[in-house]
ROBA-377548 format. One record per residue (C-alpha): residue in one letter; z, y, x. Coordinates in steps of 0.2 Angstrom, whole numbers, plus 2048, in hexadecimal, padded with zeros to 3 digits. Layout:
<atoms>
AZYX ...
</atoms>
This chain:
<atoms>
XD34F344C0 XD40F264BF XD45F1B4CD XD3CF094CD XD47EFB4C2 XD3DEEE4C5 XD44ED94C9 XD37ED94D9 XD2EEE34E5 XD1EEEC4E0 XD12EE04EA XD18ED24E0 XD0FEDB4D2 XD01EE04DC XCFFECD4E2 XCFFEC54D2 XCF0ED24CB XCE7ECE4DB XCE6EBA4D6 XCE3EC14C4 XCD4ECC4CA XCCBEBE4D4 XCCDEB24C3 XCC6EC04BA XCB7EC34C8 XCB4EB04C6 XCB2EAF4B3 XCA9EC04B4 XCB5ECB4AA XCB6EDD4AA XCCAEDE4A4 XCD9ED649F XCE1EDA48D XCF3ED448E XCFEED447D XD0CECA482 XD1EECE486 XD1CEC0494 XD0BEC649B XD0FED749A XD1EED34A2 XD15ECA4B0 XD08ED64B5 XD16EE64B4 XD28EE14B6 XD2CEEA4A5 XD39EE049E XD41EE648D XD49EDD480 XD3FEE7472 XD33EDB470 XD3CED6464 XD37EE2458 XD27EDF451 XD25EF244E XD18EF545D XD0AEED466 XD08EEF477 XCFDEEF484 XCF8EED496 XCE6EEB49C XCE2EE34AD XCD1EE94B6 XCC7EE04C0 XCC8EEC4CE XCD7EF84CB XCE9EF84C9 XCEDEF44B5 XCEEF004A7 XCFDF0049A XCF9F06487 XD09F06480 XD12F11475 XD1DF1F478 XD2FF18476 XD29F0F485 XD24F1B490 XD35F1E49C XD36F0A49F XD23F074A3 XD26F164AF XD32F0C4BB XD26F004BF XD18F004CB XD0CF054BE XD07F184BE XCFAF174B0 XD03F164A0 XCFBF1D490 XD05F20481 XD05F2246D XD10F27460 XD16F1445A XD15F0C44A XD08F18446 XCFDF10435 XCEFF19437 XCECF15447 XCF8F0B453 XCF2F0C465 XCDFF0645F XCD9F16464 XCDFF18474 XCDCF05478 XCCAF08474 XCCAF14480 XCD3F0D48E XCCAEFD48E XCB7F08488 XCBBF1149A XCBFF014A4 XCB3EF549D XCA0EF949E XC95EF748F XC8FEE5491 XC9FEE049A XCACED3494 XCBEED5491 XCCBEC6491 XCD8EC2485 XCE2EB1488 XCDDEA8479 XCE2E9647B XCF0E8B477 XD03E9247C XCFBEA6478 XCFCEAF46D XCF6EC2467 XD04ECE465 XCFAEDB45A XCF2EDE449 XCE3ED1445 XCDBEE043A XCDEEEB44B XCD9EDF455 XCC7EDD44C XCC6EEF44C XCC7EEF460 XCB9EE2462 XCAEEEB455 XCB1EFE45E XCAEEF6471 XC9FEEB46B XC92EE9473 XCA2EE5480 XCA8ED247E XCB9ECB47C XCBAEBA481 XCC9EAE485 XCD1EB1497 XCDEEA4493 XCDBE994A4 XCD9EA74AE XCEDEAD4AA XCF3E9E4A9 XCEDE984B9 XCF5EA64C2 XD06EA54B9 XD08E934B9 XD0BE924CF XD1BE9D4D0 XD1EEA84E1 XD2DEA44ED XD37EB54E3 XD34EAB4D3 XD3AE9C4D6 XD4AEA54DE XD4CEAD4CE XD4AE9C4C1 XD56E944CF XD62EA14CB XD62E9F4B8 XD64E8F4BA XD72E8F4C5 XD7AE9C4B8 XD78E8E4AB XD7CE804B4 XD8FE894B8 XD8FE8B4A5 XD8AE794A1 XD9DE754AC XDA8E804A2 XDA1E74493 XDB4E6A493 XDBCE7B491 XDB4E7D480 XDACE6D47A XDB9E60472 XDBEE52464 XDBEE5D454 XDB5E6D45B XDA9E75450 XD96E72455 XD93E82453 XDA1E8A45C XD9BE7E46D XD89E8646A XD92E9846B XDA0E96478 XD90E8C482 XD86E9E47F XD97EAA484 XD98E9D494 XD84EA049A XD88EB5498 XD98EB44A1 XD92EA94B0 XD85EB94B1 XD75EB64A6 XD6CEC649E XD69EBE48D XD6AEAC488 XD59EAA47D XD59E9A479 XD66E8C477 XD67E7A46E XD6EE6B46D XD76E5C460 XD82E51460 XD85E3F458 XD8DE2D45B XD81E2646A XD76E36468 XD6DE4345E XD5FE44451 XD57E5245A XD57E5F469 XD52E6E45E XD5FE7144F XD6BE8044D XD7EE7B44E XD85E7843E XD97E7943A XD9AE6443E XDA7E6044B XDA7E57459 XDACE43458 XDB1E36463 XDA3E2D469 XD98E3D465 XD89E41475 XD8BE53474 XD79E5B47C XD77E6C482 XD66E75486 XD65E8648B XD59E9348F XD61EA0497 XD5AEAF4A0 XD5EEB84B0 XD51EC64B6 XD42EC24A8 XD44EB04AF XD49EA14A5 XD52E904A7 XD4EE8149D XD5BE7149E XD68E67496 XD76E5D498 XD7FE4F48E XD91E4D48E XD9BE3E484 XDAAE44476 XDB7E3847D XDB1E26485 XD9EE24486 XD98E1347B XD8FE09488 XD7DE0C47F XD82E20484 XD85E1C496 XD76E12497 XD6AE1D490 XD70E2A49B XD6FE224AA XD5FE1C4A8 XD59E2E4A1 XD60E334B4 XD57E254BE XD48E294B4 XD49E3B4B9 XD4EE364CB XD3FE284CF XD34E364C7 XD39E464D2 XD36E384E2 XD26E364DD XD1EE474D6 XD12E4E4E1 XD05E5C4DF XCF3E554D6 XCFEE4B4CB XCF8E514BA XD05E534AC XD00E454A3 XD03E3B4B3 XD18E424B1 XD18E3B4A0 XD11E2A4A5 XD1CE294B3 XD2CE2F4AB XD28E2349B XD25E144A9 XD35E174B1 XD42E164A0 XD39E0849A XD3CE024AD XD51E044A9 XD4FDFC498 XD4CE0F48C XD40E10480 XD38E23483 XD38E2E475 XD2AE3746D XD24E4A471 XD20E50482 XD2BE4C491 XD2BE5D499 XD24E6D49D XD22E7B4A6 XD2DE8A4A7 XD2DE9B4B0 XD2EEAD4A6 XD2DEA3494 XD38E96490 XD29E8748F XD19E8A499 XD0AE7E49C XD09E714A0 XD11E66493 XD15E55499 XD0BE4B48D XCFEE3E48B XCEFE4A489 XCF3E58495 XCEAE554A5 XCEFE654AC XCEEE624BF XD01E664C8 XD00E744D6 XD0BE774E2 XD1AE864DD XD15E804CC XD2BE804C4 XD2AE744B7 XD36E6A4AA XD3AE564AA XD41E5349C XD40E42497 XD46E3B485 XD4DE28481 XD52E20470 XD64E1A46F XD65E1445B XD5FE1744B XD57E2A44A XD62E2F45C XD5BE3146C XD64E3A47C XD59E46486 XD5BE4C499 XD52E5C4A0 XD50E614B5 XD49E714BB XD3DE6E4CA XD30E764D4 XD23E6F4D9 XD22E704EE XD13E684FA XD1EE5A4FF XD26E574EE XD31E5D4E1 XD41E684E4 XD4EE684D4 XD53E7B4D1 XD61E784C4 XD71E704C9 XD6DE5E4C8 XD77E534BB XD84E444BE XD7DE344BE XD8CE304B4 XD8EE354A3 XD9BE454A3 XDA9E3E498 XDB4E4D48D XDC3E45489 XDD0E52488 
</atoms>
């Protein structure tokens, strides 16, 4: 067999389907059905980059009592075998007759008694990674067996990161924050939007990410339209803002931040924006403490631009982050999702500088007993100036 590759001990493993197990005890299921890179990732430590072909459901069941099951199909196999699992069932994938239902039934016939109840996270921010027709043909062949939504249970275990966790966002976001100050090096007057976006990406991998999955951005006199576009082929002007935000990945674990930077002398509405964006950020980070509830974060960072003379943007104001790239909470009116301590989490608040342009500013934090500690290399009260 082939030595173990995975990013922590096997215990971490073993802790996390502990919590899982007593969440399931409480809500009285019988089994977990994961579907979900990130779930299954969480439970196993198998972390591959094939996700991204569509090809393939897989599978991992959770027991209420027992270490966790993986249904998966063959290609497979050799990876799941390096991490702490040692019951991994395969099948010949894509089969059309019959992918992985079979065996699934199975699995799950053998764990879950007749009248017993099976979890599947259902709610917002999940999603089911397999066949609706397969899927209807699992909950008719286990009937009497019920499938219910487990989407608290998961996400109540995943949301309160452990100490090796936190170390590994730190780390990503250390990685990016050494990319965002080779940004003079590449962005300038007359430099393609796009080409920033790509050298910004080259910069993440070489400072020592594993992929970069995500990364966004504008740019635009006093601001940007939105934080979201693809870079087109526009260069960079005086008196642009020039925002990047990245996502990059080190270990299965994402960062999630941005920076601004001025093309040549920032227009005073740039500077101020910014600075208020900071203090905003800053009088919030003094404050946040565990049993705030999100919708408390976006109050409070709403109250503080508005204290330094912004108007707040719309949209949420934050989020949380870990194995994804955005986790629950979301920092918005509606979500009263109480904070926790080790909860790491996203301010990111948003202000209007003109006519369709705002300016956003994003920190990575955990939340601690005593407060919040920032995890990404905090950003210069000043604006950062490229003038060269």
């Amino acid at each position: 067999m082939a030595e173990p590759m995975m990013i922590f001990a096997a215990q971490e493993y073993r802790d996390r389907v502990a919590k899982l197990q007593m969440g399931m005890a409480a809500q009285g299921l019988d089994a977990l059905l994961l579907t979900t890179p990130a779930d299954v990732f969480y439970v196993t430590g198998f972390l591959t980059r094939f996700w991204a072909s569509p090809a393939r459901p897989w599978f991992v069941i959770v027991p209420v009592a027992d270490d966790p099951v993986a249904v998966i199909p063959s290609i497979g196999a050799a990876l799941m075998g390096q991490t702490w699992l040692h019951d991994i069932r395969t099948w010949d994938a894509p089969d059309p007759r019959d992918d992985g239902i079979s065996l699934l039934t199975g699995a799950l016939a053998d764990l879950v008694p007749a009248q017993g109840q099976i979890g599947v996270p259902m709610g917002l921010e999940t999603h089911l990674r397999m066949p609706l027709a397969d899927y209807d043909l699992l909950r008719a062949q286990l009937a009497p067996r019920q499938i219910v939504d487990a989407t608290a249970c998961i996400q109540r275990i995943r949301e309160v990161k452990s100490e090796a966790e936190i170390n590994k966002i730190r780390e990503s976001c250390a990685i990016a924050g050494r990319a965002f100050a080779r940004v003079p090096e590449f962005a300038a007057e007359g430099q393609p939007l796009s080409c920033v976006f790509r050298d910004f990406q080259i910069a993440l991998l070489t400072e020592g990410a594993d992929w970069v999955s995500y990364v966004a951005g504008g740019a635009g006199p006093d601001g940007y339209g939105d934080v979201i576009s693809p870079a087109g082929p526009q260069p960079l002007r005086r008196g642009d803002i020039l925002m990047l935000d990245t996502g990059a990945v080190k270990n299965g674990y994402f960062c999630d931040f941005d920076r601004n930077f001025a093309i040549g002398r920032a227009s005073d509405t740039a500077r101020r924006a910014h600075a208020a964006l900071w203090q905003a950020t800053e009088d919030t980070l003094a404050l946040l403490r565990p049993g705030w509830r999100a919708c408390d974060v976006h109050a409070a960072l709403c109250a503080n631009l508005q204290k330094y003379g912004a108007t707040p943007s719309g949209g949420r104001l934050g989020h949380g982050l870990g194995i994804t790239l955005t986790e629950w909470p979301s920092f918005t009116p509606l979500d009263e999702t109480p904070l926790r301590e080790g909860m790491v989490l996203t301010l990111e608040p948003g202000c209007v500088t003109g006519d369709g342009r705002i300016m956003v500013h994003e920190e990575n934090i955990v939340l601690r007993k005593d407060g919040a500690e920032v995890l990404s290399p905090r950003a210069s009260h000043e604006l950062p100036e490229i003038t060269a």
